[in-house]
N, C-alpha and C positions, 0 to 999 in steps of 0.2 A: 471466751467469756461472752455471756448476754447482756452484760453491763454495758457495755460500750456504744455512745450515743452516738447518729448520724453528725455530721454537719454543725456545728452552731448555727443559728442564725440568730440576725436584731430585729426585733418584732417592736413596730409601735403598741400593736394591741394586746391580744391574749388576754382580754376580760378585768385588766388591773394587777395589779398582786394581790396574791392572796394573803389575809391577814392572818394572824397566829391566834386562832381564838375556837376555841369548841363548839361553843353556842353558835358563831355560822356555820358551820358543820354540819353541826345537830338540828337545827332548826326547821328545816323541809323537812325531814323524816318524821321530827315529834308535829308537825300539821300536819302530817299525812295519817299520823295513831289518831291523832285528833277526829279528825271528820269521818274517818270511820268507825272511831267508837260513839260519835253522834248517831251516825247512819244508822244504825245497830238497834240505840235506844228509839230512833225512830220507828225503825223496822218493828221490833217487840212493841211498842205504840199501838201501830196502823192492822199489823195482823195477828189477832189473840191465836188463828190455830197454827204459826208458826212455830217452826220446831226450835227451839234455843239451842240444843247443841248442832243443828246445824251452821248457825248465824256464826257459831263462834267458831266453827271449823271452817267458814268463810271468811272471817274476821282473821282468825290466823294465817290465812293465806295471804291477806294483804298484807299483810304488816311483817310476814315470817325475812323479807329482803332485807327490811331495817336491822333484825336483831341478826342477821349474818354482818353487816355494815359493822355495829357494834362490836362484835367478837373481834373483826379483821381491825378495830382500832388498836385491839390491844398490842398489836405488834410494832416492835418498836426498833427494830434493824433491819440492815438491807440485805442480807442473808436472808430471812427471815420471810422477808417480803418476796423479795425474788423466788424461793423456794416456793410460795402461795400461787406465783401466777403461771411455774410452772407446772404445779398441780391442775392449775385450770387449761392450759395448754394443753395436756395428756389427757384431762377429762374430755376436750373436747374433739380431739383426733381419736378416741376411743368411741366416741357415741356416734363421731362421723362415721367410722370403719361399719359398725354395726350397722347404723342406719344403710349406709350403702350398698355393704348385702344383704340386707333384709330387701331393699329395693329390687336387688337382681333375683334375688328367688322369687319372689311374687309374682313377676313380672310387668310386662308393660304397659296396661288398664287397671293398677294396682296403685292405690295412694300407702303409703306406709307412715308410720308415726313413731318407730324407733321405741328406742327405754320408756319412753313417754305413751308412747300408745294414740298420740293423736298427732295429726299431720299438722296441723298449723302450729302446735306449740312445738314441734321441734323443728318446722321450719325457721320458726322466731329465733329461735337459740342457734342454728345453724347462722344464720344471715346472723347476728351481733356476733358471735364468739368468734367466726375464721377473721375477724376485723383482731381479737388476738392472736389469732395466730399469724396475720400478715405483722402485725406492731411484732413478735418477738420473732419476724423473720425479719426487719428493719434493723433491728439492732443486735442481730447472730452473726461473729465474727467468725466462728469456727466452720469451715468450705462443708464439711458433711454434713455437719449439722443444718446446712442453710440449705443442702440440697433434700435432708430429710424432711423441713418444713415446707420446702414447697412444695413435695407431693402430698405434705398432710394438708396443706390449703385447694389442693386440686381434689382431692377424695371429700373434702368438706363442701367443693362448689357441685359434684359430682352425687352427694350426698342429699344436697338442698332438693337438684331436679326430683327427684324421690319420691320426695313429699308434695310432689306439682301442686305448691300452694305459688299465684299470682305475689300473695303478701310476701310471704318471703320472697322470692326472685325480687321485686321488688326493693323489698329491703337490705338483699344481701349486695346490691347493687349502689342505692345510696352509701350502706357503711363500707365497700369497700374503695370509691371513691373518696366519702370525708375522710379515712386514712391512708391513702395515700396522699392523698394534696396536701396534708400535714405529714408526712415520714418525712420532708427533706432529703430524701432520695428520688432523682428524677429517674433514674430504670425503673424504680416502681409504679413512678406516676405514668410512665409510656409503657407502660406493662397491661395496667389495671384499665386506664384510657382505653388504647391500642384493642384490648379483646371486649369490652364493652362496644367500642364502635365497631367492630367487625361483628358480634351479634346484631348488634344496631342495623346495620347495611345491608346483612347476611342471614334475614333469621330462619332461613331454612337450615342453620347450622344447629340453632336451639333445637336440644333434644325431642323427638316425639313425643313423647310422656307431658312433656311440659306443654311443648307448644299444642298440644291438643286440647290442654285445659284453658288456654287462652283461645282456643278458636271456639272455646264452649262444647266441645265433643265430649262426649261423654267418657268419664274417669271412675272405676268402679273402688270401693273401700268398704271390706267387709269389716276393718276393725274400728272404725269412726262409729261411735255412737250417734253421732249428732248428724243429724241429716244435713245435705250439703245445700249450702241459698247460693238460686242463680242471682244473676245478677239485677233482674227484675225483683226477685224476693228481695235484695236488699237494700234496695229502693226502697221500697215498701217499709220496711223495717225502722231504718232509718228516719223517714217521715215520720214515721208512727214516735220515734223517741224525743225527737226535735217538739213532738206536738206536747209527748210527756213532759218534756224541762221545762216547754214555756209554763205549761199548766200547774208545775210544781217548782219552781227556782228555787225551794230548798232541799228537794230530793221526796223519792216517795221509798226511803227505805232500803238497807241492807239486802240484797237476793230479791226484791220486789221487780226485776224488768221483768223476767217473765213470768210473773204473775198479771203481772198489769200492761203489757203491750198490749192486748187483745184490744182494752178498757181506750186506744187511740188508734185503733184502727189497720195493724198490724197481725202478724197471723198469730196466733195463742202460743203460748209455751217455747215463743223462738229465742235464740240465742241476742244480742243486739251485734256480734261483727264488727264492733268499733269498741276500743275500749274508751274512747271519749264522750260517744253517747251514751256508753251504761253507767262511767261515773256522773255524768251529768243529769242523767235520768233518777240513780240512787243516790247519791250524795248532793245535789244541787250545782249550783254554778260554781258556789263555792270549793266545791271538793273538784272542779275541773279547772278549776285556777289553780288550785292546792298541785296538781297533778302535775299541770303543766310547769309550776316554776321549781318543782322537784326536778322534772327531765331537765329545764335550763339550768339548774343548779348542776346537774352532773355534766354537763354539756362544759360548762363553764370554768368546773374546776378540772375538768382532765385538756382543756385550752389552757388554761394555766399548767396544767404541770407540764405540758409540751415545752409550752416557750420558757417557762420560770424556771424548770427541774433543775438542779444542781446536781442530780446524779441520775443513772441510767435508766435504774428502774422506777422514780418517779414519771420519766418520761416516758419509757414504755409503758406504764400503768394510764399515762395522762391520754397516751395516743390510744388505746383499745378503747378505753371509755367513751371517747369521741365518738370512733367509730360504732363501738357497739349500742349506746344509745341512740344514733342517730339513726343506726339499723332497726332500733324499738320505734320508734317512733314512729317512722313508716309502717311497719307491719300492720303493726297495733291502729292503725286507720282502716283494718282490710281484718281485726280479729280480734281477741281479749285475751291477750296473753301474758300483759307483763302483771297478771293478778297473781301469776304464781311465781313460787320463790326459785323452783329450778328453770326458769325461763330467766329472770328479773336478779335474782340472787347474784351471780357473778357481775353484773355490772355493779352492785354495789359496794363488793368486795374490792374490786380496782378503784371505786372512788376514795375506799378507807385507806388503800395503798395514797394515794396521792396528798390524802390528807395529814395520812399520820406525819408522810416529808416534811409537810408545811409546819407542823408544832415542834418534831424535834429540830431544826435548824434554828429554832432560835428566835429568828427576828423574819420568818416568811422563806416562801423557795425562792431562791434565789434568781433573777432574770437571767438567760443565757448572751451570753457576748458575739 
């Protein structure tokens, strides 16, 4: 069974209990419709020869995570639910495997970008998602089954090098530490530890492909549309966006950065490479508050369903969330990835997992003993 939870432990903290109410639920997601359907009306404002169905085919991509959240509320057993995250479990050993030979064929001056087509968005999904697949290797009691997920979490780390994006390594490193130090399993924390610091010590060990992108050598990608920023371009860019937010603190608009970075001293038409600068550059400060206390919100409640869950798969749902946002989060300082819903969509599914625990039990998840 996968049900079956590590450890109890007595936690002073874990964010509070969670209360039994929809409205805090729903609350970050409908602020987040919010300020992007301002941005929006802004945007139609500020540039008459914008295209409208473009704005709302970007409009849909922000918002497309929430109405997955939505859907996944509807579920109301643990069948049900369990069934959902091993969907996303198989989704994400599937696009690993791919990615990984797509990797090996290309070969080794080769950035690949998998189903996705672009190297840092499936870097992004690699680094959050193997954070589920370590959480449903935490709590897999059946011996084969736990030896078939660890080789799908090795073809997943196997996978990321691939995409020689910094962001993800990066990232895939944070979330796989924030979920181990929450599995309650210490083989996993002396596991997940133990090969980071022997990278750490050793990093002649880090694959060629990778470590050449870190040494700034040249990485070639003939399928990336988007030209690659060294790391002086994104200096530069950056500047350039920090100069936009002050100059606008309420945003200059829906798809306006690369209209208007030039207009702060940036180079014309570039990407901005942080998703915190482009919501704060399009949406204002407001919509980068708005942002931030979404991720604290999913941060928060899948902390609560670790320590609160009353049943297995709350807590497995509670611990990937952890880990997989906190894998966004990093990335996304180094890219602009969680705009899309098959990047960003699975972490919100797991939060509905955790939430929906919270309303049917009654009176909140229960703390664990």
């Amino acid at each position: 069974s996968t049900n079956s939870p590590p450890p109890r432990r007595r936690c002073g903290g874990g964010g509070g209990r969670p209360h039994n109410t929809s409205a805090g639920a729903l609350a970050p997601g409908v602020a987040w419709i919010c300020i992007c359907m301002l941005a929006l009306v802004l945007a139609l404002t500020l540039y008459q020869d914008q295209n409208f169905g473009d704005l709302l085919v970007l409009l849909k991509r922000l918002i497309d995570p929430f109405i997955l959240y939505i859907f996944a509320r509807r579920l109301n057993n643990n069948a049900d639910r369990d069934a959902v995250i091993d969907g996303m479990v198989l989704g994400t050993v599937l696009f690993s495997v791919h990615l990984a030979l797509q990797g090996m064929d290309m070969g080794q001056n080769i950035r690949v970008g998998g189903m996705m087509s672009q190297p840092n968005s499936s870097a992004a999904f690699i680094a959050a998602y193997s954070c589920l697949l370590l959480a449903q290797l935490v709590f897999m009691k059946n011996r084969k089954m736990t030896i078939v997920l660890v080789g799908a979490l090795l073809v997943s780390i196997f996978a990321e090098f691939q995409t020689v994006s910094r962001a993800g390594a990066f990232g895939l490193c944070a979330g796989l530490l924030a979920t181990a130090s929450l599995s309650g399993r210490k083989w996993v924390k002396v596991v997940i530890c133990g090969t980071l610091l022997i990278f750490l010590i050793l990093p002649q060990l880090i694959p060629d492909k990778l470590s050449s992108r870190f040494a700034g050598r040249d990485i070639h990608n003939s399928e990336d549309l988007e030209a690659e920023a060294s790391a002086d371009t994104r200096k530069e860019i950056w500047g350039a966006a920090i100069s936009m937010t002050l100059s606008n603190p309420l945003g200059i608009g829906l798809g306006g950065f690369q209209r208007r970075i030039g207009d702060y001293g940036g180079p014309q038409g570039r990407d901005a490479h942080n998703t915190y600068l482009l919501v704060s550059s399009e949406m204002g400060v407001g919509g980068l508050l708005i942002l931030l206390g979404m991720m604290y919100q999913l941060i928060k409640r899948g902390w609560q369903g670790v320590y609160y869950g009353s049943d297995g798969v709350s807590r497995k749902a509670g611990l990937a969330l952890v880990g997989g946002t906190i894998a966004l989060l990093v990335t996304n300082f180094f890219s602009a990835t969680i705009r899309d819903a098959s990047v960003f969509g699975y972490a919100w599914v797991l939060a509905a997992m955790v939430y929906q625990a919270s309303e049917w039990s009654g009176q909140g998840i229960q703390k664990t003993k």
